[in-house]
C-alpha positions, 0 to 999 in steps of 0.5 A: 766163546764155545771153546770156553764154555766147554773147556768150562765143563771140562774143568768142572768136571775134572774137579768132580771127579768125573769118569775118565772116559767121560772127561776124554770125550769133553776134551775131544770136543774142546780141542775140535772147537779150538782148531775150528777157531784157529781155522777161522782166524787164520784162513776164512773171512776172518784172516787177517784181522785176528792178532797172531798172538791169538791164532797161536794162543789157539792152536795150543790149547788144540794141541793141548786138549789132544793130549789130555784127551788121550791121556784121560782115555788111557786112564780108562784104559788101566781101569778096563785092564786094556794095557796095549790099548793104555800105552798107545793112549799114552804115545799118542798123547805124547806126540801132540806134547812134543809138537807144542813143545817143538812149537815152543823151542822152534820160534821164541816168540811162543814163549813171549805171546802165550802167557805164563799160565798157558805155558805152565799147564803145557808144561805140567801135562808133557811131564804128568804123560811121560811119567805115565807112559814110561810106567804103562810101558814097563809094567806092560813089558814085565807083567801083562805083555799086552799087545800094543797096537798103532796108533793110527787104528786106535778107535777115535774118542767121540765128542761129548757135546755140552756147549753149543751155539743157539741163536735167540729166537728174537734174534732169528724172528725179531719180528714175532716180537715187535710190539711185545714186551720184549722189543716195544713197538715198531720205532717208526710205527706212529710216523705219519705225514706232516698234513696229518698232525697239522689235522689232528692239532686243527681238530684238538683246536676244535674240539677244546673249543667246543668241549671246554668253553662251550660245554663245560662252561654251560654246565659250570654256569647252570651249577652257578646259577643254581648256587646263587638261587639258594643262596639267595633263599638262605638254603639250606641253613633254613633247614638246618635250623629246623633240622638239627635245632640242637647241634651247629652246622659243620662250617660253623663247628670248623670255624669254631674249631679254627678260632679256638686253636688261634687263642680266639679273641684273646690271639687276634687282640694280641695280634691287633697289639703288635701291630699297633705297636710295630707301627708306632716303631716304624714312626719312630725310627722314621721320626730318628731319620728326620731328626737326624737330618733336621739336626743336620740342617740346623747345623749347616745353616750356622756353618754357612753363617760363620766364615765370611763370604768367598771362605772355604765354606763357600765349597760347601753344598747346602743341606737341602741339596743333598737330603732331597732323596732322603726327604723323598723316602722319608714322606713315601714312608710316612704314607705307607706308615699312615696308611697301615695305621688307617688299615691296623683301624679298620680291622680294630673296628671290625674286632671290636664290632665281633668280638662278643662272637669272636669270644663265644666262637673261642668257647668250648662247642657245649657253651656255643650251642648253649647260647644258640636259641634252640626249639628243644623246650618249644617243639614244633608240632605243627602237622602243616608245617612239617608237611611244607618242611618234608616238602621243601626238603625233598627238592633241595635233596633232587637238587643235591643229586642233580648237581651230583649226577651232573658233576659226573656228567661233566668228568664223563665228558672231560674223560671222552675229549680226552680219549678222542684221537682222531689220528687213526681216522685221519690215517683211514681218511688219508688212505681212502683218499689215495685209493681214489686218486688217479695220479701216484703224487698225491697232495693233501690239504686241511679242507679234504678232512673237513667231513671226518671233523663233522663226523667226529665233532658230531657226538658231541652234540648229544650233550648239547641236548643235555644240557638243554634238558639239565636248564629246563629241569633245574629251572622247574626245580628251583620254581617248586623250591621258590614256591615250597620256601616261600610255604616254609617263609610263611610258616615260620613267621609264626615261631619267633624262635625259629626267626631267632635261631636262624638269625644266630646261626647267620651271624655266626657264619658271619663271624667266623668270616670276619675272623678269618679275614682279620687273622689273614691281615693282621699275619699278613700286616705282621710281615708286611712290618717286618719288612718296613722296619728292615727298609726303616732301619736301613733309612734311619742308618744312612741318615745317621751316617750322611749327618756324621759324615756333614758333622766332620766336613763342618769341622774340617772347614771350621778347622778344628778337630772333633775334640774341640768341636765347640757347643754352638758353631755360631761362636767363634773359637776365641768366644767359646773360649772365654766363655769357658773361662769366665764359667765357674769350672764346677762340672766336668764338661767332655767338650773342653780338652784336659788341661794338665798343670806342671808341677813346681 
């Protein structure tokens, strides 16, 4: 690869022109890496296992950037007017030409291993050095009879060294950059012994139990029951109605917002509809099947009366047999059909029930705020009752932020469980212990860890103190919240309007629910008839194709064909034929076969 990079240099800088001495000293140092090569793969620990075809391949391109070294320092030599010097350049140059090309001519198989490129270039530069060498020579003898000297005390060309061989720095010292960038950490680095995960997966194991369902669970449980307190109190829609006597809640105005993009009552009616309508096709594609197999009864009851005993229809399976697994889907259908009719009733009376509310809710928010008894006309002026009011509002705001700073308590604890590694401890430990032991086999076992698991599980046992003091001041809270809302209870009893307003805005929470439950059954009934009529279509299909199929097996016991099949299979052939006849021939009947006249 040296050679290479230099022989790279060298090229470019013949191309641009280089100076000649420069050029020469570039190709002293390619020739000397190439018989450095070449002395490698033929005789040092290398030998042997390089191809021939690679050795010679060397030692020409040796021979060669001898000779271009000398030829370029000749060049050198005309433009300093150093004639003598110029032409001995070019006999030395010369020299290393004729030796490739005595190589050449001496083993054919030269020609054969070197490629064609290689052989031309040689080729070009004896032909290029002998051209020169004959004029340098001339012109010496004829003009400047410049004394030539020998060629073995030509001054030597020095190497000009661009390509050198640099080992990397990581290669040299790869352990400066281990856990850097550039090798990642050590791959054996977190190679611990087995003793130590069975540790570190038995103390995961109890610090989840203590952290998830002892902890976190107390926390949810305190927020839980602190929920269930001011439910229970109406809180805080108590206030809100006080509060904002004009506008609605926001869960309100979202609801109310839902139900107008639904198409309000107008949508969940026409919902209601189609599913009373899908069951009523369900019904008849039932009632299709049962017919199809009632007809099909009727049929083979006269086939079975028709031929005396020990006939052909003596093979014949009964209908009842055969039609007890239709029957069976039959009647599971029917109950499935009756029972989304009794539920398709049951959200019917809950629509028709709100759905005075369902269509205000459908209002613009102008026309709902409208019909919510507001206290803009008869404000409360009150100073008592603004002093309960302002009261009351306080604690629900102390316990809003409890219930904020202890939602950021439990992600806080949530975020230390899951930073807690243990396994640089347990690696400590394991350390420690084998320090103290007298014997060099040592054995570890899960119980010598049990004092660090303590150590470690023991910070956490700051939160149970929290916990315990979140339980005291939530129950002290929601104490001054009972007795503030039960002021605030007694207050207002005094203004209906306010009794009316929360009561308005109560049943239309409670409406939006409602509605909001029956717009999930009814898309949800919608697919649910989707499927039955697939499964009844299904149904009603084989029924069809098992009555036909019985209907050809009748006429081929009965022996006739399906044209001739008679109106009642009662009757026999010859009746139904007479009675044909003796019948006035007034309508065309598709039963009877055309009966053509030959013409006289």
């Amino acid at each position: 690869m040296l050679c290479q990079a230099q022989e790279c240099v060298w090229h470019r800088s013949a191309l641009s022109r280089m100076k000649d001495a420069n050029i020469a000293r570039i190709a002293t140092h390619v020739a000397e890496l190439y018989e450095q090569a070449m002395q490698s793969a033929s005789q040092g620990s290398l030998a042997g296992t390089i191809p021939n075809g690679w050795v010679d391949h060397l030692k020409v391109k040796g021979l060669y950037f001898r000779a271009e070294a000398q030829q370029r320092k000749s060049m050198s030599c005309l433009a300093s007017s150093q004639y003598g010097e110029e032409v001995a350049r070019l006999q030395a140059a010369q020299e290393y030409c004729n030796q490739i090309s005595e190589l050449v001519s001496y083993d054919q198989r030269w020609s054969k291993l070197l490629r064609a490129a290689v052989l031309e270039m040689v080729k070009s530069q004896a032909e290029l050095v002998g051209s020169n060498r004959t004029r340098a020579e001339h012109d010496n003898d004829v003009i400047y009879l410049d004394p030539v000297p020998a060629i073995s005390s030509l001054p030597d060309i020095s190497p000009y060294k661009l390509a050198e061989s640099k080992t990397p720095e990581i290669i040299e010292n790869p352990g400066k950059f281990l856990g850097g960038e550039e090798l990642g950490p050590p791959l054996f680095k977190g190679l611990v012994p087995f003793v130590i995960h069975q540790a570190a997966s038995l103390y995961e194991d109890r610090k989840d139990q203590l952290v998830s369902k002892d902890l976190i669970t107390a926390l949810d449980e305190l927020t839980a029951d602190c929920e269930s307190v001011l439910n229970s109190l109406n809180m805080p829609h108590a206030l809100e109605a006080i509060k904002k006597p004009i506008g609605l809640p926001p869960n309100i105005l979202v609801g109310a917002d839902e139900i107008r993009s639904d198409g309000g009552y107008i949508g969940i009616k026409r919902l209601l509809d189609s599913a009373i309508v899908s069951n009523t096709r369900a019904n008849e594609l039932l009632d299709a099947a049962e017919k199809a197999l009632y007809d099909e009864a009727q049929e083979d009851q006269r086939v079975q009366q028709r031929v005396p005993k020990g006939g052909r229809q003596a093979k014949r399976i009964e209908s009842a047999e055969l039609t007890n697994k239709f029957r069976a889907e039959i009647a599971k259908y029917r109950d499935v059909i009756n029972r989304a009719r009794e539920s398709d009733a049951t959200i019917k009376a809950q629509v028709d029930m709100w759905s005075q509310f369902f269509s205000l809710l459908g209002s613009p928010r102008d026309e709902i705020e409208r019909q919510v008894p507001s206290t803009t006309a008869n404000p409360i002026t009150d100073p008592h009752h603004s002093q309960i009011v302002g009261r009351l509002q306080q604690y629900m705001d102390e316990i809003t932020l409890m219930k904020r700073e202890r939602a950021k308590s439990t992600e806080k604890l949530k975020r230390v469980a899951n930073e807690d590694d243990i396994t640089p401890a347990l690696n400590e430990e394991m350390q420690r212990l084998a320090a103290l032991s007298a014997t060099p086999i040592l054995q570890f076992e899960l119980h010598q860890f049990e004092d660090l698991f303590a150590q470690k599980l023991d910070k956490y046992m700051t939160w149970r103190k929290y916990i315990d003091e979140e339980r005291e001041a939530q129950l002290e809270l929601l104490d001054s919240i009972r007795e503030a809302n039960q002021a605030f209870l007694v207050a207002r009893s005094n203004h209906p309007l306010l009794q009316q307003r929360e009561k308005a805005l109560s049943n239309l929470e409670t409406a939006v629910k409602r509605y909001r439950e029956a717009s999930f059954n009814l898309h949800d009934g919608a697919r649910f008839y989707v499927s039955l009529e697939s499964e009844l279509q299904k149904l009603k299909g084989g029924c069809l194709d098992f009555a036909m199929a019985r209907h050809l097996d009748a006429l081929e016991q009965l022996g006739l064909s399906h044209g001739e099949t008679p109106t009642d299979l009662a009757q026999a052939p010859e009746q139904a034929s007479n009675a044909a006849m003796q019948q006035p021939n007034l309508v065309w009947d598709p039963t009877m076969p055309l009966k053509y006249t030959t013409p006289k």
